[in-house]
KESE-760024 format. One line per field, with one value per residue (C-alpha): x, y, z; chain; residue in one letter. Coordinates in Angstrom, 3 decimals, always signed. Each point is the difference from the previous one (the first is absolute). Last residue first. Example, Ala and Ser with C-alpha at 12.3 -4.5 7.8 and 13.67 -1.06 7.14 Angstrom:
BEGIN
x: [+13.670,-1.370]
y: [-1.060,-3.440]
z: [+7.140,+0.660]
gutor: [A,A]
baro: [s,a]
END
This chain:
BEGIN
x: [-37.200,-1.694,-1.258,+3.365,+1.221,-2.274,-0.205,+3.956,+0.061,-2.290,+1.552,+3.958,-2.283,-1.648,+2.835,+2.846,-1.646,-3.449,+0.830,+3.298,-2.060,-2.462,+2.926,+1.782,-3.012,-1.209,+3.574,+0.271,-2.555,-3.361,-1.717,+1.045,-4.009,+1.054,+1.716,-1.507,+0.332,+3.801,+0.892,-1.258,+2.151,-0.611,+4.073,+0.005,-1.832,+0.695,+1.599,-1.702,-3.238,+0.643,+1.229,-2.873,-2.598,+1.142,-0.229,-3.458,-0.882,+1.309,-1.656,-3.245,+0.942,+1.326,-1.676,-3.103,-0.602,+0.980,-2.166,-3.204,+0.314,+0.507,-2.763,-2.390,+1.239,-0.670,+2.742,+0.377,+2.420,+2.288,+2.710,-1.192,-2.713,-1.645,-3.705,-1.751,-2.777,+0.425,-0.489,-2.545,-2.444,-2.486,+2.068,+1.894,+2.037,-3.196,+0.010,+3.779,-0.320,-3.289,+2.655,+2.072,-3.630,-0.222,+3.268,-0.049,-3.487,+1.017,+3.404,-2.057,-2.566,+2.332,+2.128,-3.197,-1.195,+3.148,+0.738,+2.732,+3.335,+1.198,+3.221,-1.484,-3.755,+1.143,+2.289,-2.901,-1.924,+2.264,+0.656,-3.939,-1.221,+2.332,-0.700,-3.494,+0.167,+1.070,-2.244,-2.848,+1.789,-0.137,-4.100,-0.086,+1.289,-1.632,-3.306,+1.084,-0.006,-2.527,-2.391,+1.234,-0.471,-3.582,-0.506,+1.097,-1.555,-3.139,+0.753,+1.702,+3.741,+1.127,-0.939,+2.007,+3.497,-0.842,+0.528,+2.974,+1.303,-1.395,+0.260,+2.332,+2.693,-0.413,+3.219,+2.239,-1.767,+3.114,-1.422,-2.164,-3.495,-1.251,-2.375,+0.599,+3.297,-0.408,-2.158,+2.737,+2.088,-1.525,-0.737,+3.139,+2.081,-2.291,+1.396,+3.977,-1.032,-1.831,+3.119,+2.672,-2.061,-0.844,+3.597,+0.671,-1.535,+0.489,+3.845,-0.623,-1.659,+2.639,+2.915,-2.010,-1.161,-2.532,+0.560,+1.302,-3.429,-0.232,-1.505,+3.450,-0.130,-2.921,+1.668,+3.356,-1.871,-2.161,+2.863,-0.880,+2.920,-0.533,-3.828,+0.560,-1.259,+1.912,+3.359,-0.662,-1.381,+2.655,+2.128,-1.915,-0.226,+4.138,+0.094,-2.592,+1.534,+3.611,-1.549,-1.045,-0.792,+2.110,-0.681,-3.164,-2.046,-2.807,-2.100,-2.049,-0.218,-0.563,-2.864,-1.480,+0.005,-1.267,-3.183,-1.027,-3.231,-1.548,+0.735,+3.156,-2.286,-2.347,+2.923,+1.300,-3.358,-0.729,+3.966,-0.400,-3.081,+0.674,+3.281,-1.485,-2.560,+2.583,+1.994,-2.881,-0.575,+3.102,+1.158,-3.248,+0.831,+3.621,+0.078,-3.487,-0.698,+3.498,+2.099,-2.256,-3.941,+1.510,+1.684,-3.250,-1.998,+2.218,+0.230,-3.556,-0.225,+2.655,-1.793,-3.313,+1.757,+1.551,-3.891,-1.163,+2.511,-0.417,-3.117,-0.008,+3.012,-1.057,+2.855,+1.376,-3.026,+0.068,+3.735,-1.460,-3.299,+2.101,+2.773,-3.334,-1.208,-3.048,-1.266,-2.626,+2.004,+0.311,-3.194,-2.124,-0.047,+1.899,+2.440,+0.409,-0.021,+3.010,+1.459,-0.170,+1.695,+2.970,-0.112,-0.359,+3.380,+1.671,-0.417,+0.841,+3.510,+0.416,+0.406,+0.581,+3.632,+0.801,-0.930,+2.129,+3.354,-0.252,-0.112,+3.131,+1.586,-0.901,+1.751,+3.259,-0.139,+1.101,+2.981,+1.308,-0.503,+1.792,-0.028,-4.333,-1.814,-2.119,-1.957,-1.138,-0.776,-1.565,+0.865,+0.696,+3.775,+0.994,-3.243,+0.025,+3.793,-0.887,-2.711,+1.971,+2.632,-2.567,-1.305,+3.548,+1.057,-2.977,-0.064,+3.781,+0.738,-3.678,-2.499,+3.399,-0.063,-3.834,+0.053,+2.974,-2.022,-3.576,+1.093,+1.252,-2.453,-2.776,+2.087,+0.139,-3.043,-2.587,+2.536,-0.868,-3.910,+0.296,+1.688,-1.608,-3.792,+0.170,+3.284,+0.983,-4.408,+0.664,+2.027,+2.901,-2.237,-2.263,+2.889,+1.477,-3.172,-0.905,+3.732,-0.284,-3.555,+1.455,+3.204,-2.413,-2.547,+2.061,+0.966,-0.859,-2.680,+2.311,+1.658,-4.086,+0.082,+3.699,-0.951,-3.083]
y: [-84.481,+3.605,-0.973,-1.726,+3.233,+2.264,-1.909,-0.263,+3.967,-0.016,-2.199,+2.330,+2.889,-0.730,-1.317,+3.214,+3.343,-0.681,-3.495,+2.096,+2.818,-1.802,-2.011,+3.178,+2.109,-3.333,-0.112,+3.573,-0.911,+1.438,+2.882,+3.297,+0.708,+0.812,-2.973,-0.327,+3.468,+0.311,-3.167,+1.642,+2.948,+0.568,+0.582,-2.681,-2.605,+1.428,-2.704,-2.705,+1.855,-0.026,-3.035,-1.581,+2.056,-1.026,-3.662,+0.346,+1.356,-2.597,-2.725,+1.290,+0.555,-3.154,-3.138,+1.008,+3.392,-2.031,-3.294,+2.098,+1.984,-3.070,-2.477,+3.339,+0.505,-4.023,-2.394,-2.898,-2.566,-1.488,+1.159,+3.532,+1.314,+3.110,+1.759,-2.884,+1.446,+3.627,-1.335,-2.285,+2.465,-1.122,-2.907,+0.862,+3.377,+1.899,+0.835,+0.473,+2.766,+1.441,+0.282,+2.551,+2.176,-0.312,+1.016,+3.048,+0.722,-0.484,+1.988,+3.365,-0.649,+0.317,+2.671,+2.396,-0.629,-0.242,+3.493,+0.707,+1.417,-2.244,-1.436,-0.136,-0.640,-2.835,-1.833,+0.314,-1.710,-2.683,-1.205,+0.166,-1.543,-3.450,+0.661,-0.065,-2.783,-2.227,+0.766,-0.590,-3.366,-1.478,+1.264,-2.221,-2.833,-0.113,+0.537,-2.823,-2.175,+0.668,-0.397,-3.225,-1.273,+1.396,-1.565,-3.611,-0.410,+1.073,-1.856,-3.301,-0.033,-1.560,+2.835,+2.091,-2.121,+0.037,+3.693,-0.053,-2.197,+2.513,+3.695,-0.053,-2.291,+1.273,+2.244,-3.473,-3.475,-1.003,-1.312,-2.839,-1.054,-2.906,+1.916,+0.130,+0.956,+3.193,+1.350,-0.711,+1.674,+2.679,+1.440,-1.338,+1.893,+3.503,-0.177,+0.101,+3.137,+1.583,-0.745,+1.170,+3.424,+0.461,-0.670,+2.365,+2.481,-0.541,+0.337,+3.113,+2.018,-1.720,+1.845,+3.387,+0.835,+2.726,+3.440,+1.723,-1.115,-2.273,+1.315,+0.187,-3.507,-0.975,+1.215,-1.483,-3.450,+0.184,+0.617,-2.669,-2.668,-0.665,-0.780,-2.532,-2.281,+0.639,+0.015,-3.500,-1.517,+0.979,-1.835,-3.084,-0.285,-0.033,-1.987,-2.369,-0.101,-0.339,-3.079,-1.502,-3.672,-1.389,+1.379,-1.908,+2.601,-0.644,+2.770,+0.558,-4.168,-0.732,+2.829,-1.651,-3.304,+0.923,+1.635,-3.539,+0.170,+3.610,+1.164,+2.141,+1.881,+1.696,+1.148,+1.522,+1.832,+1.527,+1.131,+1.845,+1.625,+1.640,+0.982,+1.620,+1.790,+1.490,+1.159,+2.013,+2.431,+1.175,-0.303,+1.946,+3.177,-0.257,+0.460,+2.316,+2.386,-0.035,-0.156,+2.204,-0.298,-0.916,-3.339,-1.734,+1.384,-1.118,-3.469,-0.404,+1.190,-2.442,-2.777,+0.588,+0.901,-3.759,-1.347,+1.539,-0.656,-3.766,+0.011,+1.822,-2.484,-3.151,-2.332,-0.091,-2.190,-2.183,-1.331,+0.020,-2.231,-2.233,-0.615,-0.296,-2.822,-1.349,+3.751,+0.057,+1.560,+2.800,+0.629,+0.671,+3.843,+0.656,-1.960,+1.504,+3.197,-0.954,-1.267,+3.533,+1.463,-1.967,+0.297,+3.886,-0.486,-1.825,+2.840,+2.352,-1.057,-0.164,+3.681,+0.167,-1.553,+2.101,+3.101,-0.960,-1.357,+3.345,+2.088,-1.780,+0.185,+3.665,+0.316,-1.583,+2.429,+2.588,-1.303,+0.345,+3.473,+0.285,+1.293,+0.777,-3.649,+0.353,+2.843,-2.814,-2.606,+1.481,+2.767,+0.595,-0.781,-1.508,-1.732,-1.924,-0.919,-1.332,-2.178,-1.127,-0.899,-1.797,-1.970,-0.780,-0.936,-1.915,-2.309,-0.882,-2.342,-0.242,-0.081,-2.139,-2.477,-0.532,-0.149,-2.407,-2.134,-0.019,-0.879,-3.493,-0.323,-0.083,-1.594,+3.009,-0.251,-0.207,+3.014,+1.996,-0.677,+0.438,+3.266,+1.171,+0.208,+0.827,+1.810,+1.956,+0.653,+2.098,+0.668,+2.607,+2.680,-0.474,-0.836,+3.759,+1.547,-1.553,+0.675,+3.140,+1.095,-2.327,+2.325,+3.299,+2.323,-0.745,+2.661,+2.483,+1.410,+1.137,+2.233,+1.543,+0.952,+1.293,+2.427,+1.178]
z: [+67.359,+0.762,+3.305,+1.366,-1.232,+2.211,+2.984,+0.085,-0.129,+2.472,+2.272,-0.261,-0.120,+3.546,+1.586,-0.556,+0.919,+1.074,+2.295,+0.948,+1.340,+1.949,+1.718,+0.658,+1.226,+2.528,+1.274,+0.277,+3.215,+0.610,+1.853,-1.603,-0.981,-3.286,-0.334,-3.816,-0.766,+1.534,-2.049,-3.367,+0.104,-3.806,-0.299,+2.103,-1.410,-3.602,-2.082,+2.109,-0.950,-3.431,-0.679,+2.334,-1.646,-3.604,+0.728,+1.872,-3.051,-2.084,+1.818,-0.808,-3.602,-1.048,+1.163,+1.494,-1.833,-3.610,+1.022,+1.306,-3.284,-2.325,+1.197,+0.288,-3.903,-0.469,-0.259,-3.003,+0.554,-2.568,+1.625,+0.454,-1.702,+0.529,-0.030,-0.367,+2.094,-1.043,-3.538,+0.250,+2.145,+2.126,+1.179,+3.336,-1.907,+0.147,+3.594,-0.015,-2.889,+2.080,+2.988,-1.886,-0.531,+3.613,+1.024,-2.456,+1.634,+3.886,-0.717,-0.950,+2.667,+1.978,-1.182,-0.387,+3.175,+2.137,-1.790,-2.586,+0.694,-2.975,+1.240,+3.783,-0.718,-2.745,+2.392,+2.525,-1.849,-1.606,+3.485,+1.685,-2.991,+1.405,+3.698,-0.557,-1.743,+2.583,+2.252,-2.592,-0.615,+3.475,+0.158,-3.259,+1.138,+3.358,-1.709,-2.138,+2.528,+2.053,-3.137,-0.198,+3.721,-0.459,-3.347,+0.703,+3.260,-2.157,-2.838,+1.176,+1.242,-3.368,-2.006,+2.566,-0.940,-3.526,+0.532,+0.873,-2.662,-2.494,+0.601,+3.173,-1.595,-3.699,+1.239,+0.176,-0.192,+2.123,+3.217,-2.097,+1.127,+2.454,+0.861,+3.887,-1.679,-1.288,+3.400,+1.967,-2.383,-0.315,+3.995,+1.695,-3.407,+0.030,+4.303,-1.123,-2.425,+2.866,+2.537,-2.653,-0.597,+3.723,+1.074,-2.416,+1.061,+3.259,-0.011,-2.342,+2.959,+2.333,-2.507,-0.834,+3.511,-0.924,+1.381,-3.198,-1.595,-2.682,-3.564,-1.736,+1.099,-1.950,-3.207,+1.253,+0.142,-2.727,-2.166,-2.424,+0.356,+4.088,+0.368,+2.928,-2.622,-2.959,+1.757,+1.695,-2.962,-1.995,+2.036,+0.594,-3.890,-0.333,+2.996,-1.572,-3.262,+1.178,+1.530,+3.476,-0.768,+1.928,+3.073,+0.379,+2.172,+2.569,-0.093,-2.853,-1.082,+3.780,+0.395,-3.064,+1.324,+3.196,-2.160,-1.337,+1.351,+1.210,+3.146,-0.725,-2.687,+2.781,+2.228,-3.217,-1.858,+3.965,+0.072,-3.372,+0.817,+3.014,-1.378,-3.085,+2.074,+2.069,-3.009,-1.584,+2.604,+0.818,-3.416,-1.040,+2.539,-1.031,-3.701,-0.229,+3.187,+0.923,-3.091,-2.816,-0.713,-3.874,+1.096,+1.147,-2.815,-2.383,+1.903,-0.677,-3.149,-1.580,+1.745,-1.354,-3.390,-0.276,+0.907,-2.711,-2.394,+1.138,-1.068,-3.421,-0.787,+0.627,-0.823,+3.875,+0.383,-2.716,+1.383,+3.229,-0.500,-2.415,+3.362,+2.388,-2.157,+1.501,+0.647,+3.188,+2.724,-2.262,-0.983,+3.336,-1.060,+3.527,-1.242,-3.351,+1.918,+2.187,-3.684,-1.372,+3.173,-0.539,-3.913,+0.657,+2.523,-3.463,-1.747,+2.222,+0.685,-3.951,-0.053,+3.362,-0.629,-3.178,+2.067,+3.261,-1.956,-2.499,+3.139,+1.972,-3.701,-0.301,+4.097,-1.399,-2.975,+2.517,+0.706,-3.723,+0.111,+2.570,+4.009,+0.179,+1.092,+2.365,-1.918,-2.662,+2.249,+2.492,+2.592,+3.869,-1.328,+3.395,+0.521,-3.418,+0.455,+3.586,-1.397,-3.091,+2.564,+2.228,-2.683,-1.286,+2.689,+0.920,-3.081,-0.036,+2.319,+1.952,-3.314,-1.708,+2.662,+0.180,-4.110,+0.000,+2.687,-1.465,-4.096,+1.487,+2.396,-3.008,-2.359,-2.948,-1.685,+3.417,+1.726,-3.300,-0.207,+3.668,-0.135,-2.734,+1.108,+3.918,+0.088,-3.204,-0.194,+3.168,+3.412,-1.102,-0.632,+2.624,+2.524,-1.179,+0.650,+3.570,+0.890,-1.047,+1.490,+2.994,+0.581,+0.216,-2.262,-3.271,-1.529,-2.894,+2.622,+2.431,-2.507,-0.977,+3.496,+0.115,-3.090,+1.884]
gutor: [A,A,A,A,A,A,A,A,A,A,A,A,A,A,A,A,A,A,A,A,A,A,A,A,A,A,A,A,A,A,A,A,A,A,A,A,A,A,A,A,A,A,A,A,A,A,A,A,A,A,A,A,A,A,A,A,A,A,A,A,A,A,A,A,A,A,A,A,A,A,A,A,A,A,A,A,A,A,A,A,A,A,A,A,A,A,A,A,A,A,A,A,A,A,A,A,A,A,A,A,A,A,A,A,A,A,A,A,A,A,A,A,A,A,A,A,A,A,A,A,A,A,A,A,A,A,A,A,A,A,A,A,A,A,A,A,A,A,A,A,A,A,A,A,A,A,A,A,A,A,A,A,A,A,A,A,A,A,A,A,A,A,A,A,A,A,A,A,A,A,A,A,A,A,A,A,A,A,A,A,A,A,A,A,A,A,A,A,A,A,A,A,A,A,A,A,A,A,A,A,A,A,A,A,A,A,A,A,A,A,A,A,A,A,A,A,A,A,A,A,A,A,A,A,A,A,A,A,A,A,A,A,A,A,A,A,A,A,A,A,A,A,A,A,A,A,A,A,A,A,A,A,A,A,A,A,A,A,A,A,A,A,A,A,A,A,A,A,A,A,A,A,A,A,A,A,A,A,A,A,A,A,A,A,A,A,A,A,A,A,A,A,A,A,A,A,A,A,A,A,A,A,A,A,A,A,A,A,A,A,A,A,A,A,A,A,A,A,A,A,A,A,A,A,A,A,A,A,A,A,A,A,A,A,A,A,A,A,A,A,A,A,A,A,A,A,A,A,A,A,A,A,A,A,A,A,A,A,A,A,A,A,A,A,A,A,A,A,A,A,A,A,A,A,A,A,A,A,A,A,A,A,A,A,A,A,A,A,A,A,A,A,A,A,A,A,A,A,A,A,A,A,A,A,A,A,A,A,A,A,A,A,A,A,A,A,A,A,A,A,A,A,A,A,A,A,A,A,A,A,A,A,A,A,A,A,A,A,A,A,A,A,A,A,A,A,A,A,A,A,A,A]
baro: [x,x,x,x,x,x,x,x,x,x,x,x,x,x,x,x,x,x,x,x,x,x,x,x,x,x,x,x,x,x,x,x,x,x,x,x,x,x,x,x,x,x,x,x,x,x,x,x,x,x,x,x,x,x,x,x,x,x,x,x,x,x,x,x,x,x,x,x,x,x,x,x,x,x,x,x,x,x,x,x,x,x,x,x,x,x,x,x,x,x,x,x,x,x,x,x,x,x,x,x,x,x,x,x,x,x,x,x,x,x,x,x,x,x,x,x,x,x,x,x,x,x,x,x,x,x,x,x,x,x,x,x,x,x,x,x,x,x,x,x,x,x,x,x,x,x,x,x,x,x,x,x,x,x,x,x,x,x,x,x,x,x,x,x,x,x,x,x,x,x,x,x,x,x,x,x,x,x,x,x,x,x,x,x,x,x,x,x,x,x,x,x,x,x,x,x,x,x,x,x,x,x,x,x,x,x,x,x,x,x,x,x,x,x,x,x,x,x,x,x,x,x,x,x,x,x,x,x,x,x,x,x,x,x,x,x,x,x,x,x,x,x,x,x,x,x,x,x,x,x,x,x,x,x,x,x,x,x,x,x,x,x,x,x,x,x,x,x,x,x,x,x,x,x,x,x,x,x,x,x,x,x,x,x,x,x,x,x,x,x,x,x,x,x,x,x,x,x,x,x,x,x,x,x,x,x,x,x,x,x,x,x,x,x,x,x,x,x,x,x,x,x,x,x,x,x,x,x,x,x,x,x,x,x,x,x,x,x,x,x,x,x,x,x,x,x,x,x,x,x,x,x,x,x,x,x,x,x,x,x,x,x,x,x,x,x,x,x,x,x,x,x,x,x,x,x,x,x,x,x,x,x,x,x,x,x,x,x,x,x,x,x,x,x,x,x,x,x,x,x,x,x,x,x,x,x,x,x,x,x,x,x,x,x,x,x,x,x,x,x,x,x,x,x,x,x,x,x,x,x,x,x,x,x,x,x,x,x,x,x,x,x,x,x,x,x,x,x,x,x,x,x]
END
């Protein structure tokens, strides 16, 4: 019975992981914000640094987490059990998860909200798509609505346990998402002016790479393939002894790079067939895009729009399940509580965070002026999505790397990720010196180019 109820708390094979893992990774950090950053930051020029750092430094530490994960068969606060001061590493993985789908959520209910504004017939029929949005995110009982139909979805998801919930959905969900995805892009390369958006994504002026676009590409990198909020070690503490860590992680994120590459040949062709600007940052998918299915006519309009942000949101919901999934288990292992109770548990304090975010777009003056720096104002979902970004994402991954390079082989990391004695010392050494020595030296440079 006991080795039933083992085989449970793990993924049914390789693909349950892989499927799991690509979920997590493959979301809103691909399809929404890496355009809107890619479109800010020269559109080449923010798509080479991030394809270098994904390959340099991105699937070391995705593997390593990986490996960690499966080594400790635990989360993030049993993973971590030398110091005291180790195992506030796996609270700041936590805190980087919650504070995330806190305002994760928020911005997946505006997703789904605008899929039934276009359904409604009113989207498509605003003449100022920017007023439309900013009067949108302003109504509260709405968008509370919508925020607890996402909230209780992934709940759901995460409280039926790793098989029938995490990796039964994944499976499901991330087929649909490709499907989707590749119909939007083969339908956006044959609209006008489309060449000139594949030239502005792809073809790079050197020049104009910045310590502002590495620093951004970065980040990027980390937060997409899910690397500062323990989603990784959480979902490897779920991989079986049998599954091929280092070609598992290969595909991964090869999935994650390809998906994020593919969101760029499906916005920006679609940006300038309007004649619009690459850099209208996050508003990018709530009011340039848009403008873009206005001028396809209603109903070509509407059913390339509603597409859209079905792909969107199924890419969140993936994506959010890995983030509850962190905290939860956290909270079952420190607190000895049950999935159900620590679920639900996280869900409400991440919903009742994401209310804070919800008001700080207008419906409340002081949430939505809720700083000032330099003369400009920044809301408390400005602030939050700035600090995780800038500071505590890349922190975590800081702490892991010290950590880990500290204790690679006390924790005999090397003989968990070659578990399957088939590759080179070569591969070990080079993923070992990427955690050890490159990865703080670039975070650390991150981090203070941030702060100044």
């Amino acid at each position: 019975m006991e080795k039933i109820k083992h085989q449970a708390n793990k993924f049914s094979s390789s693909l349950g992981f892989i499927a799991a893992a690509s979920g997590a990774a493959i979301g809103l950090a691909n399809i929404w914000k890496f355009p809107y950053e890619a479109g800010a930051n020269g559109g080449a020029c923010f798509l080479i640094p991030y394809c270098l750092f994904t390959v340099l430094l991105g699937y070391p530490m995705l593997l390593t987490k990986a490996a960690f994960g499966r080594k400790t068969g635990a989360g993030m606060y049993d993973s971590y059990k030398n110091t005291k001061f180790s195992k506030h590493i796996g609270l700041i993985s936590v805190l980087v998860c919650m504070c995330t789908l806190s305002f994760y959520n928020v911005v997946v209910g505006w997703l789904f909200g605008y899929g039934i504004e276009i359904l409604k017939g009113n989207l498509l029929r605003q003449d100022n798509m920017g007023q439309f949005f900013g009067n949108y995110i302003k109504e509260v009982p709405m968008n509370l609505i919508y925020n607890l139909l996402m909230t209780l979805s992934v709940l759901l998801i995460i409280k039926t346990g790793i098989q029938n919930g995490i990796e039964k959905w994944s499976k499901r969900l991330m087929p649909i998402f490709i499907v989707v995805l590749l119909i939007l892009i083969f339908y956006g390369l044959t609209l006008s002016g489309a060449f000139e958006g594949i030239k502005f994504y792809l073809y790079p002026n050197i020049s104009k790479i910045t310590m502002r676009s590495i620093s951004s590409a970065l980040s990027h990198s980390f937060f997409s393939l899910a690397l500062g909020g323990g989603v990784m070690i959480t979902y490897g503490a779920y991989a079986r002894k049998s599954s091929d860590l280092v070609k598992d992680s290969v595909i991964i994120t090869i999935s994650d790079f390809f998906v994020a590459f593919l969101a760029g040949l499906l916005i920006f062709p679609f940006i300038f067939h309007k004649g619009l600007k690459p850099n209208e940052g996050p508003a990018l998918v709530f009011i340039a895009i848009p403008l873009v299915f206005k001028s396809l006519g209603l109903i070509k309009g509407s059913i390339i729009g509603i597409l859209f942000f079905l792909l969107l949101v199924f890419a969140a919901i993936t994506s959010a399940i890995s983030m509850l999934e962190v905290p939860t288990k956290y909270m079952m292992e420190k607190f000895k509580f049950s999935r159900t109770k620590s679920v639900m548990i996280i869900a409400l304090i991440c919903y009742c965070l994401g209310l804070l975010s919800l008001l700080s777009n207008g419906a409340n003056s002081f949430l939505s002026n809720f700083i000032n720096i330099n003369g400009k104002s920044l809301s408390f979902m400005d602030c939050i999505i700035k600090f995780i970004m800038e500071f505590l994402l890349p922190f975590s991954v800081l702490c892991f790397s010290l950590y880990i390079g500290n204790n690679w082989k006390k924790l005999n990391i090397a003989q968990e990720i070659n578990n399957h004695n088939k590759y080179s010392k070569a591969l070990l050494n080079y993923i070992y010196i990427c955690i050890r020595f490159l990865a703080p030296i670039l975070i650390l440079i991150v981090l203070i180019s941030n702060f100044v």
